[in-house]
C-alpha positions as a LaTeX table, in Angstrom:
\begin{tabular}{lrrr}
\hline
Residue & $x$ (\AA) & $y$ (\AA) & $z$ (\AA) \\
\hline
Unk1 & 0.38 & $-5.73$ & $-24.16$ \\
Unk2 & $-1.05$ & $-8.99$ & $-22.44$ \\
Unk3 & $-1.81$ & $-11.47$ & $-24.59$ \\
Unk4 & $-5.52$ & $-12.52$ & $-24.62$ \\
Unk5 & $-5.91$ & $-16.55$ & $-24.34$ \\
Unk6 & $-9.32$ & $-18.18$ & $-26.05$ \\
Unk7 & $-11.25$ & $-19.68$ & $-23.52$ \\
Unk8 & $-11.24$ & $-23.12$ & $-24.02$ \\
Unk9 & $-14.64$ & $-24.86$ & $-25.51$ \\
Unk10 & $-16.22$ & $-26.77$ & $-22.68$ \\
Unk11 & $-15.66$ & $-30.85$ & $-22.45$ \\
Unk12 & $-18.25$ & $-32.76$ & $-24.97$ \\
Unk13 & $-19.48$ & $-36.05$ & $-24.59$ \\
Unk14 & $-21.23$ & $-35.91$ & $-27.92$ \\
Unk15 & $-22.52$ & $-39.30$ & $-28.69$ \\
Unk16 & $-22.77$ & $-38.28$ & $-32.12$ \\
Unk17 & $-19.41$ & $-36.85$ & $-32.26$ \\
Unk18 & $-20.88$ & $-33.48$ & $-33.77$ \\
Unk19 & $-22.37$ & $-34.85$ & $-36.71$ \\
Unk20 & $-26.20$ & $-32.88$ & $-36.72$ \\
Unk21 & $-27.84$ & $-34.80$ & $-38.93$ \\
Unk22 & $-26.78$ & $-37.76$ & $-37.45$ \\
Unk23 & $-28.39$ & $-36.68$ & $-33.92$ \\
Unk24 & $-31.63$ & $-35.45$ & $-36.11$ \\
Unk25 & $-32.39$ & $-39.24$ & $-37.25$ \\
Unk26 & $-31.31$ & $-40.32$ & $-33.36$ \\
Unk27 & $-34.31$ & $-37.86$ & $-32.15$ \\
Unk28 & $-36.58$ & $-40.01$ & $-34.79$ \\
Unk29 & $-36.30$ & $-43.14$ & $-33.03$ \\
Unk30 & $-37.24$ & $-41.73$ & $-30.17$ \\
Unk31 & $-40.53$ & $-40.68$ & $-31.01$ \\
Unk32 & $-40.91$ & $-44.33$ & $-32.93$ \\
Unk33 & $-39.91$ & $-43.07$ & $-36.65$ \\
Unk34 & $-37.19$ & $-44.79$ & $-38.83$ \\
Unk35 & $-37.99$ & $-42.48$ & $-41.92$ \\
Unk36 & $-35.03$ & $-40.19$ & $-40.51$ \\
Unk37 & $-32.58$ & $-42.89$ & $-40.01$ \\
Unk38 & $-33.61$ & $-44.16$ & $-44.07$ \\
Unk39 & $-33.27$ & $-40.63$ & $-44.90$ \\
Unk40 & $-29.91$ & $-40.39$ & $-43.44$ \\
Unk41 & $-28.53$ & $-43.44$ & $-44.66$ \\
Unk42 & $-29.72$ & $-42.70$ & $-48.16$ \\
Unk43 & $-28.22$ & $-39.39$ & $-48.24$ \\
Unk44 & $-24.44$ & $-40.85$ & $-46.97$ \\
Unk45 & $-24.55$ & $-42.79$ & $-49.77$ \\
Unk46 & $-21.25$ & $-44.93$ & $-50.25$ \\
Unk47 & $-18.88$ & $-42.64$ & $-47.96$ \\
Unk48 & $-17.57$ & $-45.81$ & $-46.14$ \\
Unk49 & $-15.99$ & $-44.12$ & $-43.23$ \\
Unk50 & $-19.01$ & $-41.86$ & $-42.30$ \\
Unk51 & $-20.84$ & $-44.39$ & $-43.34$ \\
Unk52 & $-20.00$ & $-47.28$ & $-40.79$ \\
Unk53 & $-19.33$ & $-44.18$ & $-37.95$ \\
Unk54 & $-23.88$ & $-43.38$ & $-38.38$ \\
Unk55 & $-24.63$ & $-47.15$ & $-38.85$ \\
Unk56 & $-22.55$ & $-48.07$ & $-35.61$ \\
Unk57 & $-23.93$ & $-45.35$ & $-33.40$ \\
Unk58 & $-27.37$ & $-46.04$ & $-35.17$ \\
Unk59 & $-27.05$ & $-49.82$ & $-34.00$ \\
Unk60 & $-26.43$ & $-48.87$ & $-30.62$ \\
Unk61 & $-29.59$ & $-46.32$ & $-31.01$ \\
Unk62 & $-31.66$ & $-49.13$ & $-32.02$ \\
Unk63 & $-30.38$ & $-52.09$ & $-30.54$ \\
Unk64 & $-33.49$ & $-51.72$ & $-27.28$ \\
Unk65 & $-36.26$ & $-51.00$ & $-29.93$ \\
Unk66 & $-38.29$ & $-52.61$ & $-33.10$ \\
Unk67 & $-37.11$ & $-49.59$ & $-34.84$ \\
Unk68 & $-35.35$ & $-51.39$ & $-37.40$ \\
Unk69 & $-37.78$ & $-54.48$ & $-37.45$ \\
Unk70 & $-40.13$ & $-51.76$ & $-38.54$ \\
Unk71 & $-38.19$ & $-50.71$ & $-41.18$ \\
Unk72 & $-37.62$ & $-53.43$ & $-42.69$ \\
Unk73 & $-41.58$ & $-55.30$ & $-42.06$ \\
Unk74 & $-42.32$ & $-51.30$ & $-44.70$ \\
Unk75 & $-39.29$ & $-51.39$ & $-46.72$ \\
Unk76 & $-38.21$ & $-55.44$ & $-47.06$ \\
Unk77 & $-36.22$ & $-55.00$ & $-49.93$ \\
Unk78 & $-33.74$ & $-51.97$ & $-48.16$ \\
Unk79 & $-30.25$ & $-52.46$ & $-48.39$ \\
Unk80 & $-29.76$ & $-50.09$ & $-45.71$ \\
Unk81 & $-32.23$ & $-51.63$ & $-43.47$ \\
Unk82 & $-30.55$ & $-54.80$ & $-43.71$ \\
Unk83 & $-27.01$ & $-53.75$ & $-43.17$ \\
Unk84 & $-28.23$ & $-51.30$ & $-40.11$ \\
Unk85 & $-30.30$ & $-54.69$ & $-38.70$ \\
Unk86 & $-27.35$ & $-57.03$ & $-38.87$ \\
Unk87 & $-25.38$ & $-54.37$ & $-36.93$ \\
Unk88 & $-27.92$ & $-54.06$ & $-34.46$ \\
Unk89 & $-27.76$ & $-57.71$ & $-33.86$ \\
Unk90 & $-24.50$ & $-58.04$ & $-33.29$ \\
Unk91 & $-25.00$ & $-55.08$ & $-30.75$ \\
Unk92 & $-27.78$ & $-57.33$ & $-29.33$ \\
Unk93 & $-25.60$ & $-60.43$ & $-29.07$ \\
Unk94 & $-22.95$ & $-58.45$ & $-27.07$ \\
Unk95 & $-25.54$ & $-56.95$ & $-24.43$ \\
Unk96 & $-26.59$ & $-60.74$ & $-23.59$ \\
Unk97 & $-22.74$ & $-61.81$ & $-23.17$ \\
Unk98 & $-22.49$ & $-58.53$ & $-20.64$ \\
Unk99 & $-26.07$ & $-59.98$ & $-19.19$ \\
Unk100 & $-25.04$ & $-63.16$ & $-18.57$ \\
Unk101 & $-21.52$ & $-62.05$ & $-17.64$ \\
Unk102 & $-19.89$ & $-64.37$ & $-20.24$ \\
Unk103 & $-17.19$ & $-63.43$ & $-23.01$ \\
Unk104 & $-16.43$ & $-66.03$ & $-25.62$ \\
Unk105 & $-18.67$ & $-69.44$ & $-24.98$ \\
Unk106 & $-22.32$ & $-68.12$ & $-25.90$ \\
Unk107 & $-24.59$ & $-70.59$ & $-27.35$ \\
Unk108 & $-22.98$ & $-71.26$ & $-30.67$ \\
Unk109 & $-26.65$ & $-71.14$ & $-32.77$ \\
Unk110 & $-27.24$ & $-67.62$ & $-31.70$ \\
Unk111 & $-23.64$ & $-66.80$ & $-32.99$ \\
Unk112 & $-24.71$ & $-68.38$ & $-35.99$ \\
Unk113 & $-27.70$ & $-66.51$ & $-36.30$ \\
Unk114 & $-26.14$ & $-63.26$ & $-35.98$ \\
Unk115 & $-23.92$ & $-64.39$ & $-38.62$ \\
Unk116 & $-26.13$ & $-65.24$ & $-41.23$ \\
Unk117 & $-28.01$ & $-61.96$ & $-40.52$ \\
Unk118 & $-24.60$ & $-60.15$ & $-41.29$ \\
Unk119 & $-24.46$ & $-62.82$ & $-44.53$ \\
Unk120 & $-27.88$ & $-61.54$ & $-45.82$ \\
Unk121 & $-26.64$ & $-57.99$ & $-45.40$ \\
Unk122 & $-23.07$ & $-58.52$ & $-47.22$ \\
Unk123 & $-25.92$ & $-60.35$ & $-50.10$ \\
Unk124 & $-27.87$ & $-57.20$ & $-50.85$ \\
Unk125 & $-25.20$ & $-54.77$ & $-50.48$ \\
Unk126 & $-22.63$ & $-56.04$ & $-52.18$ \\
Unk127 & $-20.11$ & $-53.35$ & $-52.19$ \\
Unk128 & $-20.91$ & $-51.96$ & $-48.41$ \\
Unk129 & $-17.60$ & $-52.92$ & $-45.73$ \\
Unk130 & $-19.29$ & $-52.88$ & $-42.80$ \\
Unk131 & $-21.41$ & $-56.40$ & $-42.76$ \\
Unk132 & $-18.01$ & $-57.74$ & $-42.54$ \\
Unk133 & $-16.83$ & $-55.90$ & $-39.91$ \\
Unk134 & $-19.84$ & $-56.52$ & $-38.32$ \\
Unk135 & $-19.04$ & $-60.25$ & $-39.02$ \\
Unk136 & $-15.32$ & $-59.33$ & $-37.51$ \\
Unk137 & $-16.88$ & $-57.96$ & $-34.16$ \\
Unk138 & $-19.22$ & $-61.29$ & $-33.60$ \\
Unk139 & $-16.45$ & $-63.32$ & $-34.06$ \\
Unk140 & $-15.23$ & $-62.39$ & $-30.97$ \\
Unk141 & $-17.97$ & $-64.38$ & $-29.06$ \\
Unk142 & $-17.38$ & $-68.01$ & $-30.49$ \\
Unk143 & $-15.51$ & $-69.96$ & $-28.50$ \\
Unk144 & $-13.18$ & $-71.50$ & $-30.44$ \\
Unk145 & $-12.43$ & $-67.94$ & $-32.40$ \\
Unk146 & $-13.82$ & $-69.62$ & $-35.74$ \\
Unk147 & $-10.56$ & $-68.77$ & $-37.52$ \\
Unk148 & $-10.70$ & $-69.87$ & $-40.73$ \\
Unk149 & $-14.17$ & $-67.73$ & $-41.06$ \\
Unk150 & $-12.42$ & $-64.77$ & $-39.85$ \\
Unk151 & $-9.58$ & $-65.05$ & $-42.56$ \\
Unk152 & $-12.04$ & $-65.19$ & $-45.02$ \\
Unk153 & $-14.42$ & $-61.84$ & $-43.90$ \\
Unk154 & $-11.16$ & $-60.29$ & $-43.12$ \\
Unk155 & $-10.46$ & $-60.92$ & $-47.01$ \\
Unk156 & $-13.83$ & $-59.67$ & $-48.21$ \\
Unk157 & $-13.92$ & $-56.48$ & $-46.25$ \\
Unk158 & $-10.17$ & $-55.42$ & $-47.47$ \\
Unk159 & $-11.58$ & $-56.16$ & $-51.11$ \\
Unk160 & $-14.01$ & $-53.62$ & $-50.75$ \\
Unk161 & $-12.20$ & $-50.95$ & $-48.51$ \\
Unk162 & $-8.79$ & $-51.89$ & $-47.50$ \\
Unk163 & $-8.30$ & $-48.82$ & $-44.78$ \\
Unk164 & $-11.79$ & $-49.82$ & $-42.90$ \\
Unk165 & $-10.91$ & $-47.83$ & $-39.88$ \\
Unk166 & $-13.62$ & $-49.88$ & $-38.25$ \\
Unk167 & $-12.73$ & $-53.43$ & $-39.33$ \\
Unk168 & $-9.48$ & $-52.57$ & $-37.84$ \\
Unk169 & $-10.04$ & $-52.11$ & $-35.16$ \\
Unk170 & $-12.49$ & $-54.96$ & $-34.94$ \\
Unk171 & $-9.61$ & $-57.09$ & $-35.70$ \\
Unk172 & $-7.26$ & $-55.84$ & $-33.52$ \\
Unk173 & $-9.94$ & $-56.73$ & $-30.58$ \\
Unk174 & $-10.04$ & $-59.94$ & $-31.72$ \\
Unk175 & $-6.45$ & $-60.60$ & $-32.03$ \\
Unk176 & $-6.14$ & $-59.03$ & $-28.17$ \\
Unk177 & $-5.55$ & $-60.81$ & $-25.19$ \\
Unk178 & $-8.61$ & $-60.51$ & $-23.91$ \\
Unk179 & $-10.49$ & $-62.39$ & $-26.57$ \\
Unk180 & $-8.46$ & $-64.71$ & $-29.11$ \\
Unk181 & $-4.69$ & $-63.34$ & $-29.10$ \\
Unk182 & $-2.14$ & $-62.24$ & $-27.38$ \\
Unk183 & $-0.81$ & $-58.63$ & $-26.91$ \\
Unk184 & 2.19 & $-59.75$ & $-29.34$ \\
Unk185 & $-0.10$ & $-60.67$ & $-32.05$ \\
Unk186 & $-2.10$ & $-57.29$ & $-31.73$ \\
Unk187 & 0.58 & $-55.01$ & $-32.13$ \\
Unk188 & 2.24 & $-57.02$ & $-34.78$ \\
Unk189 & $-1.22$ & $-56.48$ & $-36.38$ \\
Unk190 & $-1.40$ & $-52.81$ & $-35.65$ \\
Unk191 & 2.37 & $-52.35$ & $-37.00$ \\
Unk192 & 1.78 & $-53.78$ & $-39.87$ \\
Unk193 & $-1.36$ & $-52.22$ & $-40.72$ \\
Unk194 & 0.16 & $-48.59$ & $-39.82$ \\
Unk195 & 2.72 & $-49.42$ & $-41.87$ \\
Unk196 & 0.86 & $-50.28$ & $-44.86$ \\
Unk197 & $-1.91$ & $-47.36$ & $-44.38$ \\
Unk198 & $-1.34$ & $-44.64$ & $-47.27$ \\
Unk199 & $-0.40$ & $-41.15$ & $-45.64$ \\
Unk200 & $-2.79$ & $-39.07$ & $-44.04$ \\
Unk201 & $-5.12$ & $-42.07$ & $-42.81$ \\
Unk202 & $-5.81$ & $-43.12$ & $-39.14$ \\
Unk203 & $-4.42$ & $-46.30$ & $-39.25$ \\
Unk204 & $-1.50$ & $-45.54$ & $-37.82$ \\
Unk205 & $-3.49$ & $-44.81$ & $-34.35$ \\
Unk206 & $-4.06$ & $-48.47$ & $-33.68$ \\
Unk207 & $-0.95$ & $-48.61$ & $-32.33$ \\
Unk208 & $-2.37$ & $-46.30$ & $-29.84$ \\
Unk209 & $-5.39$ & $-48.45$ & $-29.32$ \\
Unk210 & $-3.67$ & $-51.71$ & $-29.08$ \\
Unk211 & $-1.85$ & $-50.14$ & $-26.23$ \\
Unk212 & $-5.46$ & $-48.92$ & $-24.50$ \\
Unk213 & $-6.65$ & $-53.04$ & $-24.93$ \\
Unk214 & $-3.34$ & $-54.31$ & $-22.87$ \\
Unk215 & $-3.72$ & $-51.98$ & $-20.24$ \\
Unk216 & $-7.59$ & $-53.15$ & $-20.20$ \\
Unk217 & $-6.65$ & $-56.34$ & $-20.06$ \\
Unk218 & $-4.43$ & $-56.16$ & $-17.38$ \\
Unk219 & $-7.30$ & $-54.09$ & $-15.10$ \\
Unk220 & $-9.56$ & $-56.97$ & $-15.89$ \\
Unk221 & $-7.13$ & $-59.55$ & $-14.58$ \\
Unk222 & $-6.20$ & $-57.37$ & $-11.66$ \\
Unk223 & $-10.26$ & $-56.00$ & $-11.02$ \\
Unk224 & $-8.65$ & $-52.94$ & $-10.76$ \\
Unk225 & $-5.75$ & $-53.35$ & $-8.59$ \\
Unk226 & $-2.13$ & $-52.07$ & $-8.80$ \\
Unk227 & 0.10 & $-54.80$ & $-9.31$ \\
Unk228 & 4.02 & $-54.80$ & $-9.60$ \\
Unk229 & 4.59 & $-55.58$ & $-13.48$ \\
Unk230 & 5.74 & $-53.63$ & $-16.30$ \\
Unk231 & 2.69 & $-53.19$ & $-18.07$ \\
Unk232 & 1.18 & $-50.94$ & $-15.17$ \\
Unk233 & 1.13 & $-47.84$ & $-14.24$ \\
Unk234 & 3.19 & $-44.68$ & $-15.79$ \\
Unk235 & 5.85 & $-47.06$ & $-17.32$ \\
Unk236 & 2.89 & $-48.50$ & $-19.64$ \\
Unk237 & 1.68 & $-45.09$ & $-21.85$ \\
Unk238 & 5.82 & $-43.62$ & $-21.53$ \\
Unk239 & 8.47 & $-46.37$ & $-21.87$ \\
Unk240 & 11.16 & $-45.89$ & $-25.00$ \\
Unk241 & 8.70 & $-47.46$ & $-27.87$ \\
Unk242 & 5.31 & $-45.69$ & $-26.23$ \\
Unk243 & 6.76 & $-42.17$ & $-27.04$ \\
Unk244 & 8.31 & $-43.54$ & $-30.15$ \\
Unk245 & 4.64 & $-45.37$ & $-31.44$ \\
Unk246 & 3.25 & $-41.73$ & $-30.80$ \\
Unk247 & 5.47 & $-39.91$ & $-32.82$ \\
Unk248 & 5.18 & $-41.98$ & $-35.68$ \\
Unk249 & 1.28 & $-42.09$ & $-35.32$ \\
Unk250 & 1.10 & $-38.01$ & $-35.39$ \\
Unk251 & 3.80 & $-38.13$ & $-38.43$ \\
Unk252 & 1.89 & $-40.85$ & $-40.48$ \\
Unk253 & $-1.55$ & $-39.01$ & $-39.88$ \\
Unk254 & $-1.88$ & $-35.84$ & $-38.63$ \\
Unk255 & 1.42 & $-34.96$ & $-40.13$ \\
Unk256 & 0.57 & $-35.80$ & $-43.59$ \\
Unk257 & $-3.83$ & $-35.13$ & $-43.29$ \\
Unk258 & $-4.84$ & $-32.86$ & $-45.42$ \\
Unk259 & $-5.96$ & $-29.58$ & $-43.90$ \\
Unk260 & $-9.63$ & $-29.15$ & $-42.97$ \\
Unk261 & $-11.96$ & $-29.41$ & $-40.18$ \\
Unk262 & $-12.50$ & $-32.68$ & $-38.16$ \\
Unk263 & $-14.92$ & $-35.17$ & $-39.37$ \\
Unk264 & $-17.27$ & $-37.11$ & $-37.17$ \\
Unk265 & $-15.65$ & $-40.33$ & $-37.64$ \\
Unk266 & $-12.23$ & $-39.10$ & $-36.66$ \\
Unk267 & $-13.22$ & $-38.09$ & $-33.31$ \\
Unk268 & $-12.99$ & $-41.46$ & $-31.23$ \\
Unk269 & $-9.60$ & $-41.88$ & $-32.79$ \\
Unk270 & $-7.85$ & $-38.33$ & $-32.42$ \\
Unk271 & $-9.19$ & $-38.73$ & $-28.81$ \\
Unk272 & $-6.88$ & $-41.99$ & $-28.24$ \\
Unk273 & $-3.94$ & $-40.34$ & $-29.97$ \\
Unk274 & $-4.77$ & $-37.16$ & $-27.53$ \\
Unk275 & $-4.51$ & $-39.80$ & $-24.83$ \\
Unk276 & $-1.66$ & $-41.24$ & $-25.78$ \\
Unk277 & 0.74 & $-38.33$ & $-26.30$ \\
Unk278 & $-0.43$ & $-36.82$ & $-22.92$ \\
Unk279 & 0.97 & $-40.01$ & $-20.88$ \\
Unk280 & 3.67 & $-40.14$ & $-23.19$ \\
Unk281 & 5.37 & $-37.10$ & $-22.71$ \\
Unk282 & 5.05 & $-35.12$ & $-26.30$ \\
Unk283 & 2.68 & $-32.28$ & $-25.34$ \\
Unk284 & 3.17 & $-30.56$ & $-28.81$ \\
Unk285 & 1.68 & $-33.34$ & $-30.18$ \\
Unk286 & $-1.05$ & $-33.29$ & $-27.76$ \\
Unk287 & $-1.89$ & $-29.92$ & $-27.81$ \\
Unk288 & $-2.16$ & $-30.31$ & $-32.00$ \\
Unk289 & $-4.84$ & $-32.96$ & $-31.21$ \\
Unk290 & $-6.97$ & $-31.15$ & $-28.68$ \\
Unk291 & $-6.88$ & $-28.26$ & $-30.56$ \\
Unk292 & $-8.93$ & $-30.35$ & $-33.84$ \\
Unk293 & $-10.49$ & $-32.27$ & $-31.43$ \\
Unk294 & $-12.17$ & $-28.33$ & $-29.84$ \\
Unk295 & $-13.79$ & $-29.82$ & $-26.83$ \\
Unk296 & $-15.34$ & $-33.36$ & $-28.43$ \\
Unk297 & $-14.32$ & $-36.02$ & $-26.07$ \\
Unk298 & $-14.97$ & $-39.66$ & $-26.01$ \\
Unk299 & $-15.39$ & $-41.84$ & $-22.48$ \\
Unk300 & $-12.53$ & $-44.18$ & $-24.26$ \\
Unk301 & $-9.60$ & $-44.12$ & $-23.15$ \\
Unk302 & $-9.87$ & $-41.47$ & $-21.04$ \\
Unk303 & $-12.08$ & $-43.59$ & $-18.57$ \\
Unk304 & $-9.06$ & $-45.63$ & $-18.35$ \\
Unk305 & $-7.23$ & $-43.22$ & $-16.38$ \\
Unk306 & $-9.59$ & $-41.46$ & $-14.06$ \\
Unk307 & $-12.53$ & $-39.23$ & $-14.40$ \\
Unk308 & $-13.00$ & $-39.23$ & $-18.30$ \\
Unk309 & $-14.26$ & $-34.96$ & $-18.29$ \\
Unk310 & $-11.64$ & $-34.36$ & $-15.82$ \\
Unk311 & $-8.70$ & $-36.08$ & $-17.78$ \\
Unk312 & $-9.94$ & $-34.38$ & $-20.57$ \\
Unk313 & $-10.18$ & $-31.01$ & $-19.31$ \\
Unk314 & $-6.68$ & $-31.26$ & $-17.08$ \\
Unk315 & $-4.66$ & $-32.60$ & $-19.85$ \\
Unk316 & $-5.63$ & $-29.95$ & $-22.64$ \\
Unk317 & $-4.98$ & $-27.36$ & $-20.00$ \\
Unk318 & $-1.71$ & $-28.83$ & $-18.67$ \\
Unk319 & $-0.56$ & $-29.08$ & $-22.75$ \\
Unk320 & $-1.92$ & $-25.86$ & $-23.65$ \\
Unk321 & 0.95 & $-24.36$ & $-21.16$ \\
Unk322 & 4.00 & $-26.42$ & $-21.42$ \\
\hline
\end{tabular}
């Protein structure tokens, strides 16, 4: 007897990743409310990781809107409020660098002022990570890095949650290339925070990113066109130590994650591990990952590649097969 394949889910570009309620306080701002996103907030309560994942798409929800001015002109005294505004600032700051087609070097009093709005929300919610990596993302856009600051927020957001998927990352961006680093320094940083993360956490897949922010680098430099180097092309995502990084990633996570279904805030990163073991060669591992992934897909890193929904859909195909 045959046997009968499942039918793939159809490609997702969820912006909320699949989490309902999530999308249910989204739908409120767009009919002017901000009692859903309070509501939601409220109700996560001090799950950091889900947490940051609804404040950060929530931010970006925001970000064109008085929505949380609103909020907070009703409710002045709202923790929540004022963590969810200092994110949406920072958001803010980043859509006038794209505007005005700048990077680092913005007006150093509107850093600042982002920064003390980040400050105020660190003041009234004392024990909440994300103001700091908040803090960690708009340090990206002075233009002497503002080091010494960065050390210190770096230190206050590992004091309250010292696997902040989020700050991370943040940190690794900043520590990048493209804004105050170089590609050594980023993968030392993603090395040694893999190494350190306890098993079972996502850490370990900022090896995988780092690689994603080298290979953006090198587009940027290029605007897009092949040039004869090492770093481009196939050789980037499969030399010796690209398979290697991937193995180790899937062992120190996925290998070692307790069983149960996917959370929101692990979507974005299984995608870049999906990514990763595709161009490296390990199609086991890949087809693990699209399988808990079940059809959620993120633009990054696919976009880096080609056609994001047709990477996506050729890959898990090509996987599911081998």
């Amino acid at each position: 007897m045959a046997v009968r394949r499942r039918t793939p889910p159809p490609v997702r570009f969820d912006p909320d990743l699949g989490d309902r309620p999530l999308t249910a306080a989204r739908q409120d701002i767009v009919i002017g409310r901000w009692q859903g996103v309070r509501d939601l907030l409220y109700a996560t309560g001090n799950r950091w990781a889900l947490r940051t994942h609804r404040i950060r798409i929530l931010a970006h929800a925001v970000a064109g809107s008085t929505t949380v001015e609103t909020w907070l002109a009703a409710e002045p005294k709202s923790a929540d409020a004022q963590v969810l505004k200092a994110a949406t600032e920072v958001v803010r700051l980043f859509g006038r660098a794209v505007a005005a087609g700048r990077g680092t070097g913005l007006d150093r009093n509107r850093v600042d002022r982002v920064v003390d709005c980040c400050l105020r929300a660190a003041e009234v919610c004392p024990p909440d990570p994300m103001p700091w990596a908040s803090l960690l993302t708009a340090a990206r856009l002075y233009e002497d890095g503002a080091r010494r600051r960065v050390t210190q927020w770096w230190d206050e957001l590992l004091r309250r949650d010292p696997h902040h998927m989020e700050g991370h990352t943040q940190l690794l961006r900043y520590y990048s290339a493209r804004w105050h680093g170089t590609h050594g320094t980023m993968y030392d940083f993603a090395r040694d925070a893999a190494g350190a993360a306890p098993p079972g956490s996502p850490l370990p897949v900022l090896v995988q990113i780092a690689r994603v922010e080298e290979r953006r680098y090198v587009s940027d430099a290029t605007h897009g066109r092949p040039v004869v180097a090492p770093i481009t092309g196939q050789q980037h995502w499969n030399h010796e130590l690209a398979v290697t990084d991937v193995r180790r990633t899937w062992d120190r996570w996925l290998g070692m994650r307790e069983a149960g279904p996917v959370a929101a805030e692990e979507v974005g990163e299984l995608n870049y591990l999906a990514h990763a073991a595709c161009y490296a060669g390990r199609p086991k591992e890949a087809a693990d990952v699209f399988r808990l992934l079940d059809g959620r897909a993120v633009r990054v890193p696919w976009s880096y590649t080609g056609d994001a929904a047709a990477q996506f859909a050729r890959w898990r195909r090509q996987v599911a097969t081998a």
